[in-house]
N, C-alpha and C positions, 0 to 999 in steps of 0.2 A: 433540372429544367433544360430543355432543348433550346439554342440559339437560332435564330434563324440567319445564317449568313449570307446575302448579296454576292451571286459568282456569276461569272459569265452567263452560266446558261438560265438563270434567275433573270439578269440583265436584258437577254434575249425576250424571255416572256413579257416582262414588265411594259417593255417598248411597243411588243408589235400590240399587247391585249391594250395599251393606253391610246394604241393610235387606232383600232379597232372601234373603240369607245369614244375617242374624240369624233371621229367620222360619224357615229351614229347620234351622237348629240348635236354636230353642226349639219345636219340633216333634218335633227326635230326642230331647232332653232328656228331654220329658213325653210321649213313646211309653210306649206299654203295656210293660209287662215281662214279656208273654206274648207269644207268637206268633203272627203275622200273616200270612193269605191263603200264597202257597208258602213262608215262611220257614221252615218247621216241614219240609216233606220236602228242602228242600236243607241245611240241617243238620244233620237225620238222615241224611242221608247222609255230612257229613264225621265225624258220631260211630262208622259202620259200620265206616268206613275203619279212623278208631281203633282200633275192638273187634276188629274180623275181616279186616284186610288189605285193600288197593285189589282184588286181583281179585274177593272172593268180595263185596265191598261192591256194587262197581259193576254187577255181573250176577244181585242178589241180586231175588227178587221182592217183599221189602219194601222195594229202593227207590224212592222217590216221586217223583223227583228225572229230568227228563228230560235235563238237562244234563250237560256231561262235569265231568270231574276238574278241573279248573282250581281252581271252586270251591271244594270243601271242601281242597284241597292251603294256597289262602291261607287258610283261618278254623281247619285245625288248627294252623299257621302262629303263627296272632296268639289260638291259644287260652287260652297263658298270662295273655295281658292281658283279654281278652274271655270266656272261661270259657265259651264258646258260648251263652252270656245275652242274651235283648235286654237292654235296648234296647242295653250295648254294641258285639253284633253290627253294631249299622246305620250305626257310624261308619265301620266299614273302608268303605263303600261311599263318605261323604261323601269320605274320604283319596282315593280313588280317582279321583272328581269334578274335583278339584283339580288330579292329575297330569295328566287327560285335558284340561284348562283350559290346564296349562303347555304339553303339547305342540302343540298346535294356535298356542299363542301364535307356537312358534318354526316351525311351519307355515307361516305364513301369511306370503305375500311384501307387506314392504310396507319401504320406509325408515323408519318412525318408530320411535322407543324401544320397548324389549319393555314398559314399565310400560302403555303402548294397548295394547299388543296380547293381555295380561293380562287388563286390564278387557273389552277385545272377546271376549273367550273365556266372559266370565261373561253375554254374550247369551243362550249356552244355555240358561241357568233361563228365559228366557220360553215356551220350550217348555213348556207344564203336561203331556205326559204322562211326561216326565223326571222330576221328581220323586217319584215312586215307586219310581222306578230309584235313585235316590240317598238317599233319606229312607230306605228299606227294605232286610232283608237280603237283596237280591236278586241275580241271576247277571248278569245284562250289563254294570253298569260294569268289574269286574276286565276279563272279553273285551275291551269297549270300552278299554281303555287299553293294552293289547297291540296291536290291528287298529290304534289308532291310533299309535303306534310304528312299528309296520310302515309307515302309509302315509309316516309321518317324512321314515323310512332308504330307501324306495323312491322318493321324491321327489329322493333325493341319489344312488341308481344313475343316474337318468332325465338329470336335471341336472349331471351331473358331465360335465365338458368331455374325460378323460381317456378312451378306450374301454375298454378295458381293461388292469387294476390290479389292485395286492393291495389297495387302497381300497375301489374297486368290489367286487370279490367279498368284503371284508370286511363290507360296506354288504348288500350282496347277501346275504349268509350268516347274518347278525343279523335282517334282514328277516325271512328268512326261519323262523328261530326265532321271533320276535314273533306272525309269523302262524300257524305251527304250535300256538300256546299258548293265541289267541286262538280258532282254531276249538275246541281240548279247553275253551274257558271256551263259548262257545256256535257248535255242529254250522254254521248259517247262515252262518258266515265261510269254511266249504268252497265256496261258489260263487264265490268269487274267484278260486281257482284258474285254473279256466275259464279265466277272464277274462285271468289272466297267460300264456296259452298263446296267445291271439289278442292281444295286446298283442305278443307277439315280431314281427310285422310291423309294430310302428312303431319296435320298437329291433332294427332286426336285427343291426345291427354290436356289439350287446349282449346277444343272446340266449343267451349262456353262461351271463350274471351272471342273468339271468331262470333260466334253466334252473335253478342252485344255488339261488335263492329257492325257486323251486316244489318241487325233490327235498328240501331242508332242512323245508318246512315238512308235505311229507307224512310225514318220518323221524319228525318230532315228534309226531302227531297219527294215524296211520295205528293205531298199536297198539291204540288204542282200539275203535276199528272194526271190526277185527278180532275182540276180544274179545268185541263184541257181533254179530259175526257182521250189521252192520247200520249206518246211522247212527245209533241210539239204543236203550236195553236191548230186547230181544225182550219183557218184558212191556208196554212200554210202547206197543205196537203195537191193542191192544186199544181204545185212545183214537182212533186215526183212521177216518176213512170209510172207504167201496168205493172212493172217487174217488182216481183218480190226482194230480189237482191240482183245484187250489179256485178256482175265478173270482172267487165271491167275495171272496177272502181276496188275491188281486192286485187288485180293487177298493179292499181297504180301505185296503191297502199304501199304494196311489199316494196316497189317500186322504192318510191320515195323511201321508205323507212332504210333500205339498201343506201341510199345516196348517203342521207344523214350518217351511215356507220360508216362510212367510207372518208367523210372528213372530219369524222369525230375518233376513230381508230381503225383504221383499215388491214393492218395484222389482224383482226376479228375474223376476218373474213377468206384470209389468205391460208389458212391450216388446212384444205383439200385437197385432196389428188388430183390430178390432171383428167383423172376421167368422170371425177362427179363434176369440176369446169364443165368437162365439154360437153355432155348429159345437160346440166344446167342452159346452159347458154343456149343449145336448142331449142330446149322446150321454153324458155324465155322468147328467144325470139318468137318461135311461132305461136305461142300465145298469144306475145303482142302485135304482131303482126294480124291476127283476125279476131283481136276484141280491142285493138286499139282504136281510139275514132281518129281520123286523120286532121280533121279540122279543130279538134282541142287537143293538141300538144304541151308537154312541161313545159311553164316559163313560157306560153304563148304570146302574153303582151310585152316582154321585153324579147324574145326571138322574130317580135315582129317588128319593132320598132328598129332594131339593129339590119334586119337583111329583106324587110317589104313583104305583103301578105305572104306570095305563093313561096319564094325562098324558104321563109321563115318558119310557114306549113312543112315543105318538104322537109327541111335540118330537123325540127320538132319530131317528126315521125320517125327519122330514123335514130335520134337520140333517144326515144319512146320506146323504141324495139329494144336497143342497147341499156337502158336501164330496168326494160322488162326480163333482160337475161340476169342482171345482176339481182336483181329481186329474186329470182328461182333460187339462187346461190344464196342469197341472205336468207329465205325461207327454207335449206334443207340445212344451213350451218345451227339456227336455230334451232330446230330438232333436234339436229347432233350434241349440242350444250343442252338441253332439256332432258337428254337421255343419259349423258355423262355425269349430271348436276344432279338427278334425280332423285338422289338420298340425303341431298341439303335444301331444309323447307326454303330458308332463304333464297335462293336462288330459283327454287321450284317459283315461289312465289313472285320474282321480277321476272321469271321467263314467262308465265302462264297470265299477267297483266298485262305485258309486251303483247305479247301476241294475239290476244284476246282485244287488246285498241289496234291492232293491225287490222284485226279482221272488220273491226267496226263497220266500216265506209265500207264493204260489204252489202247492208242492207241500207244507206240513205243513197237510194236509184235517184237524187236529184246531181246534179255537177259536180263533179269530184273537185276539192280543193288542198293543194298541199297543208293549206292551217289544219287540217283532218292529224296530219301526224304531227304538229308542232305539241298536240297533248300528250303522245307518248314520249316528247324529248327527254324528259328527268329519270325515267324508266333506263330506257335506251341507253343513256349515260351511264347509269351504272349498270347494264348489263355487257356491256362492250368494253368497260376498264379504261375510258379514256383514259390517256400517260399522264401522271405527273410531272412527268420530266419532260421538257422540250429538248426539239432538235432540228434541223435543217430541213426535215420532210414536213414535222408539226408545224413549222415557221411557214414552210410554202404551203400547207395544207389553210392554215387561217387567212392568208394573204390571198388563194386564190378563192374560197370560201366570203371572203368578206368583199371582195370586189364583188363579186357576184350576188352575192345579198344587195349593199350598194345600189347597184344598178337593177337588182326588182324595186326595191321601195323606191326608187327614183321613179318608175314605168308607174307603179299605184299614187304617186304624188300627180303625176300628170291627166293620172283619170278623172272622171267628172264625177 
């Protein structure tokens, strides 16, 4: 039996991940007791549900709420303890936080004790646009903790030495329900699908068990769709453009999805020559540069809070252009691990999810929102190797990571 022994660099994590954690609970603590930013139309919607039934709720044109059932199915759930009130609304989010912490732990292939691979899982808080997602009553952790389940129990169809089993189809079948549950918590986990139907040509001698995942998880998830004659309510359509897909909004994608690898493990990204850099960073900038909009920047209500509209526009757009280069870089290193991975379903299979929720935001031409890649974070995670092992760059990486979190969900506490 392995020990786990207390050493310094153990000491180190302990410390910054407790005070990381303390900060985001005396955050929820002394949240407003009123309603914040979308908290108010996806509550009113699991109140509808209460009042008037799931169908006439969910197709109703006072819902606000573009998300499926998932949602309010958990917060009428836990309405006896939470009374649909902030601030206790915003804990089920943190609970959720935690689960999606546990499973990733046991995700993630390593020999050392699950007590690292625990602490490894609380890297996510250096992501600052996560925090929002967890500090608030928001729709993507529950999804998120579901897709990532799914990716669990599909890791152990892929891995399993046996071809076929009541194991495997049991693994398969559960899967399959997970991802069914998680696309009804957020519509963007429908593109995996996809994704598992061209994954059958790296498990062929297991394409049953694939098959029962993907027919399981449309059983679960199709009624809805149905119901709305659509991916999302027919009034909700009024919100998006003419355009079929948004350039921009897979700009911003990569974008962001780059940020999150950068302080989740930024050696991911550092194994390039100098000349795919500088190739990169061109075509990044001038991308961003003429599909970027100047007037919605990263981090727009805290860059505006901190340095005054027009400041805060200008800073925004040039840090827009600069995270559009790093995204060129995050989408060609991609590839390159897709192409080198290529003969390992496993990996075939967390690179071809990744990038297939990258591409998502893609096709919703309505307001790009960083929570868009907060559903790829558990993927992400283990496709980048976050360190189990801390050190002086991981220390500064959470510490400037969680300030910056921090101070978004502070800017969304003050919105109306």
């Amino acid at each position: 039996m392995s020990i786990w022994i207390p050493c310094r660099e153990l000491r180190l994590q302990l410390v910054i991940i407790a005070g990381c954690l303390l900060a985001l609970l005396a955050m929820i603590v002394t949240s407003p007791s009123q309603f914040r930013y979308d908290e108010s139309s996806h509550i009113g919607l699991a109140r509808m549900v209460a009042k008037n039934g799931w169908r006439d709720a969910l197709v109703s044109p006072e819902n606000g709420s573009a998300a499926g059932p998932l949602y309010p199915a958990i917060h009428l759930m836990l309405s006896p303890i939470t009374h649909l009130q902030p601030p206790a609304i915003r804990w089920v989010n943190f609970c959720f936080f935690l689960g999606v912490v546990l499973l990733l732990a046991s995700c993630k292939r390593s020999t050392r004790p699950i007590g690292p691979r625990i602490l490894s899982g609380f890297t996510l808080l250096a992501v600052p646009f996560l925090w929002p997602a967890v500090g608030m009553a928001l729709t993507e952790l529950p999804a998120l903790l579901f897709f990532t389940c799914f990716v669990l129990l599909f890791l152990r169809v892929i891995n399993s030495d046996v071809v076929l089993s009541r194991e495997v189809f049991g693994f398969a079948f559960v899967a399959g329900l997970c991802l069914g549950a998680a696309i009804l918590g957020r519509q963007t986990y429908l593109i995996v699908v996809p994704a598992l139907v061209v994954l059958m040509f790296w498990l062929r001698e297991k394409w049953t068990a694939v098959l029962i995942c993907i027919m399981t998880a449309l059983a679960v998830c199709s009624w809805v769709f149905a119901l709305w004659h659509g991916l999302a309510p027919s009034h909700q359509y009024h919100r998006l453009t003419h355009s079929s897909v948004s350039f921009t909004n897979l700009l911003l994608s990569l974008s962001y999805a780059a940020v999150a690898t950068v302080f989740l493990n930024p050696r991911w990204l550092a194994g390039q020559r100098p000349t795919v850099w500088i190739i990169c960073t061109l075509c990044g900038f001038a991308l961003a540069y003429f599909a970027r909009n100047y007037e919605d920047p990263p981090a727009k209500s805290l860059l505006v809070h901190a340095f005054g509209m027009q400041l805060g526009l200008w800073i925004g757009f040039v840090v827009g252009c600069a995270l559009g280069a790093i995204g060129a870089v995050w989408a060609w290193t991609t590839f390159k691990t897709f192409w080198r991975e290529r003969r390992d379903p496993g990996q075939v299979f967390l690179l071809m999810s990744l990038g297939a929720l990258v591409m998502a935001p893609m096709k919703i031409t309505a307001q790009f929102s960083s929570r868009y890649i907060v559903g790829c974070l558990g993927v992400l995670f283990l496709v980048v190797d976050a360190p189990l092992k801390s050190s002086r760059y991981w220390a500064a990486r959470m510490f400037v990571g969680s300030v910056l979190g921090m101070a978004i969900l502070w800017t969304y506490f003050q919105q109306s």
